[in-house]
C-alpha positions in Angstrom: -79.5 -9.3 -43.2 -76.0 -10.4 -42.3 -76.0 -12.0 -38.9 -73.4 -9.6 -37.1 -75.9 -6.7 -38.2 -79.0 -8.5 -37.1 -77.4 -9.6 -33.4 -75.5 -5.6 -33.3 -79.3 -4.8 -33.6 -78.5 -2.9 -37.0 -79.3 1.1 -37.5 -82.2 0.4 -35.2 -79.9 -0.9 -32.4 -77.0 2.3 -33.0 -80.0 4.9 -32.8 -81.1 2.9 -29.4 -77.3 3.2 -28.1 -77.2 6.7 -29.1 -80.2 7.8 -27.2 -79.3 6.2 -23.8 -75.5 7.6 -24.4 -77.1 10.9 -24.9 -79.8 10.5 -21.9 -76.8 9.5 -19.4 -74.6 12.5 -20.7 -77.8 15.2 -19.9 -78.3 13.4 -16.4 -74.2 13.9 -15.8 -74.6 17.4 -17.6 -77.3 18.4 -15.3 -75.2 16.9 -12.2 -72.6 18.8 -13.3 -74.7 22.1 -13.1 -76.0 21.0 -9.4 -72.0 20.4 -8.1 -70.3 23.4 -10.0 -70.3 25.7 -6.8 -69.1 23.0 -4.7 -66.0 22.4 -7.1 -63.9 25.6 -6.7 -60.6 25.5 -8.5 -61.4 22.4 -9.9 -63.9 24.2 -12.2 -61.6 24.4 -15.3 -61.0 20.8 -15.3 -64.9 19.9 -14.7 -66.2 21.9 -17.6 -63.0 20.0 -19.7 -64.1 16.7 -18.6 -68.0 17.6 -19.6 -67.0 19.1 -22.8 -64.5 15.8 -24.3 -67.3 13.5 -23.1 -70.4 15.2 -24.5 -68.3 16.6 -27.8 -68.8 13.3 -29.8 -72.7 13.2 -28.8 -73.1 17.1 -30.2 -70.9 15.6 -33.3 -73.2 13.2 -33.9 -76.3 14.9 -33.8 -74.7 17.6 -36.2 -73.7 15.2 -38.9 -76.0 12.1 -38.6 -76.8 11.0 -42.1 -74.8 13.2 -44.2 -72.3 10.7 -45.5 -69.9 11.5 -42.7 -69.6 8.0 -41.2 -65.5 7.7 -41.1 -64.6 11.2 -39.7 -67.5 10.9 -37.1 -66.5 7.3 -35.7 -62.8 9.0 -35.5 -63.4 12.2 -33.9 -66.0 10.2 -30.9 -63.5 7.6 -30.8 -60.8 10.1 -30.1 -62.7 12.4 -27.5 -64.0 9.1 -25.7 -60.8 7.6 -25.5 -59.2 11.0 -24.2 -62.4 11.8 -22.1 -61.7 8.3 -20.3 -58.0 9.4 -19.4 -58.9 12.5 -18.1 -62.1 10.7 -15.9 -59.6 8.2 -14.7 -56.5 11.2 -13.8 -59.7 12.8 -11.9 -60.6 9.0 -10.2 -56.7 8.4 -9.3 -55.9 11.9 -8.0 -59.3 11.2 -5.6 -57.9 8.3 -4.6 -55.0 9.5 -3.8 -56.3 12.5 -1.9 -58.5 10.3 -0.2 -56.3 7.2 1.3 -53.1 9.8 2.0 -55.2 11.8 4.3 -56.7 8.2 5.9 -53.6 5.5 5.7 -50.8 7.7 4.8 -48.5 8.2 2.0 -47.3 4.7 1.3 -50.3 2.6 1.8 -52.3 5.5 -0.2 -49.8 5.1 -3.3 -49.8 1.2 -3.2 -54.1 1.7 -3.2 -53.7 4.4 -5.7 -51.1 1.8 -8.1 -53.7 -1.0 -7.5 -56.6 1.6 -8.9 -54.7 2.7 -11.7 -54.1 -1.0 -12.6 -57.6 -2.0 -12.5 -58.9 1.4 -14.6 -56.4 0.8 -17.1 -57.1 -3.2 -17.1 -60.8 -2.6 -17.6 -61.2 0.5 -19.5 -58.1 0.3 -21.9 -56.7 -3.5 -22.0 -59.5 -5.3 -22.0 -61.2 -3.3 -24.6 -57.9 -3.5 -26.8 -57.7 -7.2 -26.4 -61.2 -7.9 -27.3 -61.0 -5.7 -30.6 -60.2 -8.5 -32.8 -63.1 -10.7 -31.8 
C-alpha cells in the first residue's frame, strides 16, 4: 500500500469520514427542524443552506461504487464550496445585525470586515494555499 493511502487511512478511512460528515449533517438537519418556527422570513434561505450542504452527502450515497468517482468529487466539491459562502453571508449578516444594534454602525462594519477576513482566511485561503502540499 502506497504510504499517502495508508496515512489518508485508505477506503476504510473515506467510509469513516463519510459517516461522521453524514452523522453531523442529521444532528444539523434535525436542529434545523427544532429552529424552523423561530426563523420566520428567513425560512427560504434556511432550507437553501440545509439543502447545498446535505446535497453532496444524498449524492454520495446515491452513486457510491458505481464508477462515478470524478463527477461525484466535482458536484460535493461545488455544493461545499457554495454551501460555505452561503454559511459565511448568513455568519456576516449576524454579525452585522448583532454589533450595529450594540456599538453602532461603524464599529459594527470594522467587526463585521475583521469577520469576513478571518472566514475567508480560514475557510477559503488557507485551504487554497495548502492544496499543493
Amino acid at each position: 500500500m502506497p504510504e499517502a493511502a495508508r496515512r489518508s487511512g485508505g477506503a476504510e478511512g473515506n467510509q469513516r469520514l463519510t459517516a461522521i460528515t453524514g452523522a453531523v449533517l442529521l444532528v444539523l438537519l434535525a436542529v434545523e427542524g427544532f429552529t424552523i418556527l423561530r426563523v420566520g422570513r428567513l425560512l427560504t434561505l434556511h432550507f437553501f443552506l440545509g439543502m447545498l450542504l446535505l446535497g453532496p452527502v444524498a449524492y454520495h450515497r446515491l452513486v457510491f461504487r458505481r464508477g462515478m468517482k470524478e463527477p461525484l468529487v466535482k458536484y460535493a466539491n461545488l455544493m461545499a464550496v457554495l454551501g460555505l459562502a452561503a454559511v459565511g453571508a448568513a455568519v456576516l449578516t449576524a454579525v452585522l445585525l448583532v454589533t450595529s444594534y450594540v456599538v453602532g454602525a461603524l464599529p459594527a462594519g470594522l467587526i463585521t470586515a475583521l469577520v469576513a477576513c478571518m472566514l475567508v482566511g480560514l475557510w477559503f485561503a488557507l485551504p487554497l494555499a495548502r492544496r499543493g502540499e
